[in-house]
C-alpha positions as CSV (number, residue, x, y, z in Angstrom):
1,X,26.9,-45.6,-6.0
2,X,24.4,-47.2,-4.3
3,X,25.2,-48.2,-0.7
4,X,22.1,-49.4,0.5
5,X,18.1,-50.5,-0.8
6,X,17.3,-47.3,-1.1
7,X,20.2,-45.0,-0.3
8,X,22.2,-42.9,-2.6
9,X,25.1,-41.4,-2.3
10,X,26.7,-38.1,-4.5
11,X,29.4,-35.8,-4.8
12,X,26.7,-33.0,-6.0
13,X,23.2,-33.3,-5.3
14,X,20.8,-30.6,-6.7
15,X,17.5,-30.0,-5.7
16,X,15.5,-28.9,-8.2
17,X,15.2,-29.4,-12.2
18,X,14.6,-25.8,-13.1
19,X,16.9,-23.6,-15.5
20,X,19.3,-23.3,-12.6
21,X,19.3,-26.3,-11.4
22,X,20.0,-28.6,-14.8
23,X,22.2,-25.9,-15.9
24,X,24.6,-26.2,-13.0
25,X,24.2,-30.4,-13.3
26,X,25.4,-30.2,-17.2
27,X,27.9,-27.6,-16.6
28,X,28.7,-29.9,-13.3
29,X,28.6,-33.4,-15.4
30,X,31.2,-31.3,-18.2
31,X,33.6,-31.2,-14.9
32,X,33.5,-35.0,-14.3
33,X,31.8,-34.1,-11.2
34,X,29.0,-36.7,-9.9
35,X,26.2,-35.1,-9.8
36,X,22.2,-36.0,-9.5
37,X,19.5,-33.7,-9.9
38,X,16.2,-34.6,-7.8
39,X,13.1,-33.2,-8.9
40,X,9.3,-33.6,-7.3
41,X,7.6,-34.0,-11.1
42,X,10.1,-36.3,-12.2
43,X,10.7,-34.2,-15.5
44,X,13.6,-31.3,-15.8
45,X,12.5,-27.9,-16.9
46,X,10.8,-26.4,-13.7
47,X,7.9,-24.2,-13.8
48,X,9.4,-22.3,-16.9
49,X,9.4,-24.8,-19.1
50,X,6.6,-26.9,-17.9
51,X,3.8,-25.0,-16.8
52,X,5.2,-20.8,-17.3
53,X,7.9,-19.4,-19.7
54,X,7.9,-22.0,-22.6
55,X,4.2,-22.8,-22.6
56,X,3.1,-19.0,-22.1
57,X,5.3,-18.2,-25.5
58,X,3.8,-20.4,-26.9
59,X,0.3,-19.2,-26.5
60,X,1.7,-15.8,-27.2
61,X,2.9,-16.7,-30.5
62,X,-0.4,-17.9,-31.2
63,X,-2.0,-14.7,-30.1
64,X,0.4,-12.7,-32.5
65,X,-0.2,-14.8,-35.6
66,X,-4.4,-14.0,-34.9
67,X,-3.3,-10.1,-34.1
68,X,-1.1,-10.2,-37.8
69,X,-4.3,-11.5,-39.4
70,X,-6.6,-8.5,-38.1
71,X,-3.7,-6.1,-39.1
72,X,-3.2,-7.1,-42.6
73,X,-5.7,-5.2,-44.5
74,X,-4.0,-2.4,-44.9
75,X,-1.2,-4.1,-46.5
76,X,-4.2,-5.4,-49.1
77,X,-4.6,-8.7,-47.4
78,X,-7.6,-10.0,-46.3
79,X,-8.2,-12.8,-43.9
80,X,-11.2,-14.7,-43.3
81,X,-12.2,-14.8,-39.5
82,X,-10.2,-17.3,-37.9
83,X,-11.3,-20.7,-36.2
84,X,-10.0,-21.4,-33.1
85,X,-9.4,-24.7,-32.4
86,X,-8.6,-24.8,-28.7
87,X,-7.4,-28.4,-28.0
88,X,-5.1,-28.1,-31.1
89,X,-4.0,-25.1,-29.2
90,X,-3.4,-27.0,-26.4
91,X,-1.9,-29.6,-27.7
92,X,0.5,-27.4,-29.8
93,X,1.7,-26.2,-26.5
94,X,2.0,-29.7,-25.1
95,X,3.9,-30.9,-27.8
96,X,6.7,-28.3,-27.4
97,X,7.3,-28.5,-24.2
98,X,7.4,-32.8,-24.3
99,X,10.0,-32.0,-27.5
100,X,12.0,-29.8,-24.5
101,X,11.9,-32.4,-21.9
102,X,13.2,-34.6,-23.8
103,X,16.1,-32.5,-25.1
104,X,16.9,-32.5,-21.5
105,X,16.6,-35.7,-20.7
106,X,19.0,-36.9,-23.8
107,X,21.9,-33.8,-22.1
108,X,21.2,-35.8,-18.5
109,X,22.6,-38.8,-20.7
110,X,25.4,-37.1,-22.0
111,X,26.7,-35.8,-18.7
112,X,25.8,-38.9,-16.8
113,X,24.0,-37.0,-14.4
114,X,21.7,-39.3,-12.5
115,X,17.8,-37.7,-12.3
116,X,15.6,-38.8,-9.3
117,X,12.3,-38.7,-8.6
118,X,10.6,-37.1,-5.6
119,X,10.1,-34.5,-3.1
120,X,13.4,-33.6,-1.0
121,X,13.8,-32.8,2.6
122,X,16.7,-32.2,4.7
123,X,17.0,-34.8,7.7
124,X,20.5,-33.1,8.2
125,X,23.6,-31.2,6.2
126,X,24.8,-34.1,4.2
127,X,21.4,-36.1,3.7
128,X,18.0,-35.3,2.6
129,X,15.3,-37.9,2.7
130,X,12.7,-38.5,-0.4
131,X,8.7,-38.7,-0.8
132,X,7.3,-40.2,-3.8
133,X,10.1,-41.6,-5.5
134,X,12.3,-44.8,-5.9
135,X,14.8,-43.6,-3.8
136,X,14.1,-43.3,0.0
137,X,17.2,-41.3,0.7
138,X,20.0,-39.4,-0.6
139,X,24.0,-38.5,1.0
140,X,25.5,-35.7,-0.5
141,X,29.3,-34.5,-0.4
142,X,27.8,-31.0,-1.5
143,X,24.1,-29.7,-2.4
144,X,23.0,-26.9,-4.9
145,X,19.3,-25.9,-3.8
146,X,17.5,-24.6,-6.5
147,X,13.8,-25.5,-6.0
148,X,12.7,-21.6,-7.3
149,X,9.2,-20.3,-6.9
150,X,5.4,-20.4,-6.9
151,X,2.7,-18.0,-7.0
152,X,1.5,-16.2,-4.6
153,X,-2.1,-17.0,-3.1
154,X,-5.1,-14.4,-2.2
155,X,-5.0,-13.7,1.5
156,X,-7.3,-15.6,3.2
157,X,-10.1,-13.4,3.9
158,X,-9.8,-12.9,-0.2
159,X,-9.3,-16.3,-1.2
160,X,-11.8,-18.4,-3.1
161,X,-11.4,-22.6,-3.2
162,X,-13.4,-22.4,-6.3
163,X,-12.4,-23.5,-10.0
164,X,-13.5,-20.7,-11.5
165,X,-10.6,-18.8,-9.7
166,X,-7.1,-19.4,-11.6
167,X,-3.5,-19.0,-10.7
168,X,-1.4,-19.2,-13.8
169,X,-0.4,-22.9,-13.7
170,X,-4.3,-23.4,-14.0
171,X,-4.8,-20.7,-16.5
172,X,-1.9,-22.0,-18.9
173,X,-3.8,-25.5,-19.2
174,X,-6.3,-23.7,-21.4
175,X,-9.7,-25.7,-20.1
176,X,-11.5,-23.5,-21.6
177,X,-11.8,-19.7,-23.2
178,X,-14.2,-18.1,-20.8
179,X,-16.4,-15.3,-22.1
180,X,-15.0,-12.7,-19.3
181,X,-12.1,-13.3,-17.4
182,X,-10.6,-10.7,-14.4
183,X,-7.5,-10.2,-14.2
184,X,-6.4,-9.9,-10.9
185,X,-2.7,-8.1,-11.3
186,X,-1.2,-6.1,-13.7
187,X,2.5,-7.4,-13.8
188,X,3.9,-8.9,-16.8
189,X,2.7,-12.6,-15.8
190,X,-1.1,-11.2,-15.7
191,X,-0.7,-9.3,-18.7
192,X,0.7,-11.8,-20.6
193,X,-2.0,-14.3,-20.1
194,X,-4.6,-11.5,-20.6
195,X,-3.4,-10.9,-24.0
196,X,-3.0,-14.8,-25.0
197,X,-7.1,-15.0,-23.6
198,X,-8.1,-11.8,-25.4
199,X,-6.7,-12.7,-28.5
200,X,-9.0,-16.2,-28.3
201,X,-12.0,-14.2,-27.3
202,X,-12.5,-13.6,-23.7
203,X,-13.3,-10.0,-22.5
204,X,-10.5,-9.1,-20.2
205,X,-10.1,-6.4,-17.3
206,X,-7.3,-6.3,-15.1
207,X,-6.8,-4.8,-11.8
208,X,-3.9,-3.4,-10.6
209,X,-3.5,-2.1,-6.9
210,X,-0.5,0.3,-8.1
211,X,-0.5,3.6,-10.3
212,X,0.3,1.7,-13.3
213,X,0.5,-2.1,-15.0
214,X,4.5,-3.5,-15.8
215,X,5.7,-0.9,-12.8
216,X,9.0,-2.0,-12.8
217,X,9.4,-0.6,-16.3
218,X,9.6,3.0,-17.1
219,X,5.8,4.8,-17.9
220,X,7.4,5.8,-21.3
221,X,8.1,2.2,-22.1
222,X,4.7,1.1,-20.6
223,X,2.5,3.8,-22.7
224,X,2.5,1.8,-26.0
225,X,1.7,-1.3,-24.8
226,X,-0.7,0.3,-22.7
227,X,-2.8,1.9,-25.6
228,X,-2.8,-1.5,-27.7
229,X,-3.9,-3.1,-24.6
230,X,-7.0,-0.6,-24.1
231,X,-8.1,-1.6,-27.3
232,X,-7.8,-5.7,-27.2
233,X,-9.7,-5.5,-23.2
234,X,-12.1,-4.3,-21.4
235,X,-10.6,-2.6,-18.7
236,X,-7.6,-1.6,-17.0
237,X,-8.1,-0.1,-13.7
238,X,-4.6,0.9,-12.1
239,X,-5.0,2.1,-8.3
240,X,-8.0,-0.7,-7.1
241,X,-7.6,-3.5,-5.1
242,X,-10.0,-6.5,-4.6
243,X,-11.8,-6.4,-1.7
244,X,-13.8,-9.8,-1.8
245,X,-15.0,-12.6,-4.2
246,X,-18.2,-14.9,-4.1
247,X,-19.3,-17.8,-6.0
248,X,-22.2,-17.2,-8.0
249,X,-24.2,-19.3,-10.4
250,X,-22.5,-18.7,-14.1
251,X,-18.9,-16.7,-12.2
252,X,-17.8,-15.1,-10.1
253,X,-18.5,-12.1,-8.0
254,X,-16.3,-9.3,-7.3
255,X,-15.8,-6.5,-4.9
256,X,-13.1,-3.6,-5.3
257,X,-11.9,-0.8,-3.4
258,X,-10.0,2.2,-5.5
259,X,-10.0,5.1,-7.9
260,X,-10.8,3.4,-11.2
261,X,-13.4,0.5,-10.0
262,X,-14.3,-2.3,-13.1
263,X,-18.2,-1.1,-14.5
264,X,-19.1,-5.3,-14.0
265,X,-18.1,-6.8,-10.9
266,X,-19.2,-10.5,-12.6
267,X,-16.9,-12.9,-14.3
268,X,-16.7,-16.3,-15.4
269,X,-13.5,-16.8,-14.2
270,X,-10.8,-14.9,-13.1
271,X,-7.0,-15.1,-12.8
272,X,-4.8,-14.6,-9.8
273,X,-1.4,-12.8,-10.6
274,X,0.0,-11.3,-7.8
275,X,3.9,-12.4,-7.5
276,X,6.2,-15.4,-6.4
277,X,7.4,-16.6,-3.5
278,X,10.5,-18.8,-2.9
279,X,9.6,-22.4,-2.6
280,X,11.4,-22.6,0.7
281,X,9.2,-23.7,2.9
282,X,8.8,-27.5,4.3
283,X,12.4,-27.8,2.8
284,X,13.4,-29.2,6.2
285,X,16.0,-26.0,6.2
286,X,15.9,-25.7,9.9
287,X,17.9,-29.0,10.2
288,X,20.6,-27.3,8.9
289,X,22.6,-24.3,8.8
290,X,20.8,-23.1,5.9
291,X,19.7,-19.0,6.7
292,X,16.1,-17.7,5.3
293,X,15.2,-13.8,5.3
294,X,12.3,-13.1,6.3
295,X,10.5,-13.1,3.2
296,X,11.7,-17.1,2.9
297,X,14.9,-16.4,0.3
298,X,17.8,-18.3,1.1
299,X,20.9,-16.2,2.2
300,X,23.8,-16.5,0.3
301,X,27.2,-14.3,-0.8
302,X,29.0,-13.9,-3.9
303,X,29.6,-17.1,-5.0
304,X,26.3,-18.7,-3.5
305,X,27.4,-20.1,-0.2
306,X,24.7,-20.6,2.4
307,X,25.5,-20.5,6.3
308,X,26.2,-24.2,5.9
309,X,29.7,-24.9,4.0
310,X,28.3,-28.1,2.1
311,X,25.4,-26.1,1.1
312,X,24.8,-23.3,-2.5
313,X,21.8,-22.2,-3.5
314,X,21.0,-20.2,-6.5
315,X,17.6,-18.8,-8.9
316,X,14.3,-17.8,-7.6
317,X,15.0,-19.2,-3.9
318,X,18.0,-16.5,-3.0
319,X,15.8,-13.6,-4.5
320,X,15.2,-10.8,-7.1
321,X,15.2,-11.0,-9.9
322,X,13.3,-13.9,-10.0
323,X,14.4,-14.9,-14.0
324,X,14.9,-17.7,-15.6
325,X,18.1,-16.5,-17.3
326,X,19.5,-15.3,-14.2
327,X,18.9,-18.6,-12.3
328,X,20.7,-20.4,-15.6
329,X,23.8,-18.2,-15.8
330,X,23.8,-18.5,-11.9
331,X,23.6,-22.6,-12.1
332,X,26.9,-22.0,-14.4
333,X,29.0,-20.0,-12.5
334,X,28.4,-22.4,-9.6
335,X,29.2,-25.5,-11.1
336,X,32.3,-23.7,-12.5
337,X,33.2,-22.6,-8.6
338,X,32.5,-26.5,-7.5
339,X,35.1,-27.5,-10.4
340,X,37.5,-25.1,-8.4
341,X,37.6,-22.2,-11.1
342,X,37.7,-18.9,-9.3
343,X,34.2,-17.2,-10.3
344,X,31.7,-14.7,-8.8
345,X,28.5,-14.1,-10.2
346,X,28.8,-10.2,-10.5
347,X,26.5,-9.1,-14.1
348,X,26.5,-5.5,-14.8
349,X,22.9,-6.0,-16.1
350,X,20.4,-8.6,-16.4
351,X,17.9,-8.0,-18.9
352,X,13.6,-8.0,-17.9
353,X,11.3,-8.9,-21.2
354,X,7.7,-8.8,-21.1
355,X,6.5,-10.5,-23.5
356,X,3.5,-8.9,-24.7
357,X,2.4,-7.0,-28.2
358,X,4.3,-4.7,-28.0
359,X,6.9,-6.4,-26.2
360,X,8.9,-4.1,-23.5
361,X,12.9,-5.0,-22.7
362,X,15.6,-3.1,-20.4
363,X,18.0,-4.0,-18.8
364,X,20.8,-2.6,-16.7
365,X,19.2,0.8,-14.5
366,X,15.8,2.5,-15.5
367,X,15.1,6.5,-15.8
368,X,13.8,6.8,-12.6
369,X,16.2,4.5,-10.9
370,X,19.0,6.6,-12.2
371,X,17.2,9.6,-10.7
372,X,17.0,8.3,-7.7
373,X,20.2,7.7,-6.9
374,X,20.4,11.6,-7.9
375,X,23.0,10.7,-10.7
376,X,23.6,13.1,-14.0
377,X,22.4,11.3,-16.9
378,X,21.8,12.2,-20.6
379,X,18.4,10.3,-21.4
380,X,18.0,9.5,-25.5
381,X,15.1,7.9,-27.0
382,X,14.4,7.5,-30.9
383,X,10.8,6.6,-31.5
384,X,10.1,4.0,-34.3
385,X,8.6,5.8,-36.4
386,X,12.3,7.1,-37.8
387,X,12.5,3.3,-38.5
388,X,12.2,2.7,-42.5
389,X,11.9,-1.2,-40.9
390,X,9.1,-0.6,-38.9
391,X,6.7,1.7,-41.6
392,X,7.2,-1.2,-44.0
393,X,6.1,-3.6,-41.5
394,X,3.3,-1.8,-40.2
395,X,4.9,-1.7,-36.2
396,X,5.9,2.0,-35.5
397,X,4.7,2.0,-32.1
398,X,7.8,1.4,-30.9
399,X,10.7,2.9,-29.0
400,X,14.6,3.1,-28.2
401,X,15.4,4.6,-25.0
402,X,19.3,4.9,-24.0
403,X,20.7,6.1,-20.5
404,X,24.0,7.6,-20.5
405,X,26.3,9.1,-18.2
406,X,26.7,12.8,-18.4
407,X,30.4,12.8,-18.3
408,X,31.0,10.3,-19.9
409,X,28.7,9.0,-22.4
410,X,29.4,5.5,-21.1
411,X,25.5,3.7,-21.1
412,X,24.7,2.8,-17.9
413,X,20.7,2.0,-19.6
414,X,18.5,0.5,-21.7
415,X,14.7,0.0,-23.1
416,X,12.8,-0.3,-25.6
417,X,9.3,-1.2,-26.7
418,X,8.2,-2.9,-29.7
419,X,8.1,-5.9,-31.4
420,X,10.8,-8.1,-31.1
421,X,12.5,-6.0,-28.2
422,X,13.7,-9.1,-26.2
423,X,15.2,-10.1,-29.2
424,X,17.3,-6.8,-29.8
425,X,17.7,-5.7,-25.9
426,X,21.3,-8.3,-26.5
427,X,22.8,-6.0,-28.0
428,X,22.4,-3.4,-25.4
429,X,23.4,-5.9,-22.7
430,X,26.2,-6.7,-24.1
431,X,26.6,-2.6,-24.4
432,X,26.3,-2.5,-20.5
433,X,28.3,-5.5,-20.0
434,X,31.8,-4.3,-21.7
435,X,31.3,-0.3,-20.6
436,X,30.0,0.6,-24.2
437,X,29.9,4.5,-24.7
438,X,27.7,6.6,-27.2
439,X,30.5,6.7,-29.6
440,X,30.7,2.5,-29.4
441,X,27.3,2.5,-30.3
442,X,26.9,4.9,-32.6
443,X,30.1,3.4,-34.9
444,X,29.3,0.3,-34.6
445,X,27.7,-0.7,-38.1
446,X,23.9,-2.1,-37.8
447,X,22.5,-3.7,-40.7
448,X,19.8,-2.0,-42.6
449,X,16.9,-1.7,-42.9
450,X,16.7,-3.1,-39.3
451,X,14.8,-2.3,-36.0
452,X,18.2,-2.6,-34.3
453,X,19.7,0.4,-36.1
454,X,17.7,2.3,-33.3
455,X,20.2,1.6,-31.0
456,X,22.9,3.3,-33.3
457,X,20.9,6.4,-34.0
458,X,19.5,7.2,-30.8
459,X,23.5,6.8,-29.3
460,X,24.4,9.4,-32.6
461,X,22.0,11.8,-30.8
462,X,24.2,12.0,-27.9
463,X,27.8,12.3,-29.8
């Protein structure tokens, strides 16, 4: 309802059109509650779908189908050498994710849930003003903030304004395939993007300040991918830092402090991926009663409550994990609280998926989480190569990896590595989720000849 030129007025306002955010609005709109959903680039989706998850899939899925050529002789195929057409490519990629938007523009319809335009700021706890949109101002009954997370910069004294120096916004709008690229970060987002620019040519080393790339996966997980990786770049040099970059003519210039230095310190471009932060800041928070830690996440308890009663927050902005598919389950449960159902976000596991060749999935806790909270587990892993599936497709460098519960065989863990493991890490969830035991597992009749029938047999180890 609209009470005056520009004013607005809600039951729920959400700031924000990422995965959290337009899932609590539809879930919201199936209540009957009036809801609008503000977002800065006047398009829902968020970073994940605009400009990270969706459009880095979809490079990734590219990079397989030129990986499955190389790999195919053996099988008595042969392929000529590919052409890469690199606007097509883009424009691929750009055509998804305008075929997503619009799917979510067609659900704002169906829910009646009224999408704004512009960049929100508190001016107290029941109003935020707008830049850059139609509406000047918004009053809200109650407010979801979901506005999740952006990349974190160089420090200063390491940063370079220069164009030859990416983050991973820049780096998914594919300019251009540069002959050498750095890497600067070894987590899943910089290996990810290393692998989508190696497989369209560039010569790619990564650095990585820590004794290993994906560390918040187990080594054993991390090997394989590891090994393919050493083959498709240059370099990966675990334990070194950057130390200082200069614009040269042609790239740029690096310096590096560590064990395992890079043999060219000159690039054409290189790629900053170093983490998120929470997108927190000139939120106009301290007008309300809103709490920040002091890393900038939003405080909040069990069923996303801030310090201020009219005001929830959920996804990126209240903390780790910082997924996608955390942030959406999270907008659900909340909208089913707002509706007055009594719910608590409380999931036994939440899956992680890197989504590289190999890909690399767990979920619930890792090896060395479980021994460092000193507990008596019963670790089972069942590589790939037992996998009738995988010889006949050529992939057995692969793994299942279960962690049970000495006493009693209930899993309290899950990974695996190979292709298509964030497709088959469900069923493990689902394991974790319902207090699944070796036994469950084991019995439970997996289709063959299948890369999920891993999960059976390596549960049959333990019983």
């Amino acid at each position: 309802m609209v009470v005056g030129e520009f004013t607005q007025e809600t039951d729920l306002l959400i700031l924000g059109g990422g995965p959290g955010g337009y899932h609590a609005a539809f879930r919201a709109g199936e209540h009957g509650i009036q809801t609008t959903i503000v977002d800065e680039s006047g398009s829902l989706g968020g970073v994940c779908l605009q400009r990270g998850c969706i459009p880095s899939k979809t490079y990734l899925h590219v990079a397989e189908l030129l990986h499955m050529g190389e790999t195919a002789a053996p099988m008595g195929i042969q392929y000529g050498k590919p052409k890469i057409d690199v606007d097509a490519v883009r424009k691929w990629k750009n055509d998804v994710v305008a075929k997503l938007i619009g799917g979510l523009d067609a659900q704002c319809r169906k829910y009646k849930v009224d999408k704004v335009s512009g960049r929100a700021r508190f001016e107290d706890s029941k109003t935020v003003v707008l830049e850059g949109g139609a509406v000047s101002r918004i009053k809200f009954r109650r407010c979801i903030i979901a506005v999740g997370s952006k990349s974190m910069t160089l420090p200063p004294a390491l940063n370079l304004d220069s164009p030859k120096v990416m983050g991973s916004r820049a780096a998914l709008e594919l300019e251009s395939v540069p002959k050498t690229l750095l890497v600067i970060g070894g987590g899943y987002i910089g290996i990810e993007l290393g692998q989508v620019y190696a497989a369209l040519g560039s010569r790619v080393t990564v650095v990585e300040m820590l004794p290993s790339i994906v560390a918040g996966a187990d080594a054993d997980l991390v090997r394989p991918l590891q090994r393919r990786l050493e083959s498709q770049f240059e370099q990966i040099c675990v334990e070194t830092k950057l130390a200082g970059l200069k614009d040269v003519k042609g790239g740029v210039e690096a310096k590096f402090e560590g064990k395992n230095p890079p043999k060219t310190n000159t690039f054409e471009k290189v790629l900053v991926s170093i983490g998120r932060k929470p997108n927190t800041a000139n939120l106009g928070l301290d007008k309300t009663k809103v709490q920040v830690d002091p890393r900038g996440f939003i405080q909040v308890d069990a069923q996303f409550r801030t310090a201020d009663p009219k005001i929830y927050a959920i996804g990126d902005c209240i903390g780790n994990p910082m997924l996608a598919h955390k942030a959406l389950c999270e907008g659900r449960v909340l909208a089913d609280i707002l509706a007055g159902k009594n719910e608590v976000f409380d999931p036994r596991a939440i899956p992680a998926v890197v989504f590289t060749d190999p890909e690399i999935a767990w979920a619930g806790l890792t090896e060395a989480e479980a021994k460092a909270k000193n507990l008596d587990i019963v670790v089972k892993k069942i590589p790939w190569g037992a996998s009738g599936r995988a010889v006949a497709i050529g992939r057995t460098d692969g793994m299942t990896k279960l962690i049970f519960d000495k006493a009693t065989h209930r899993l309290i863990g899950t990974g695996m590595v190979g292709v298509h493991a964030g497709e088959m890490i469900a069923e493990s969830v689902l394991a974790l989720e319902m207090g699944a035991t070796a036994y469950d597992l084991m019995t439970t009749i997996h289709p063959h000849p299948t890369l999920s029938e891993m999960v059976g047999e390596a549960a049959g180890m333990v019983e």
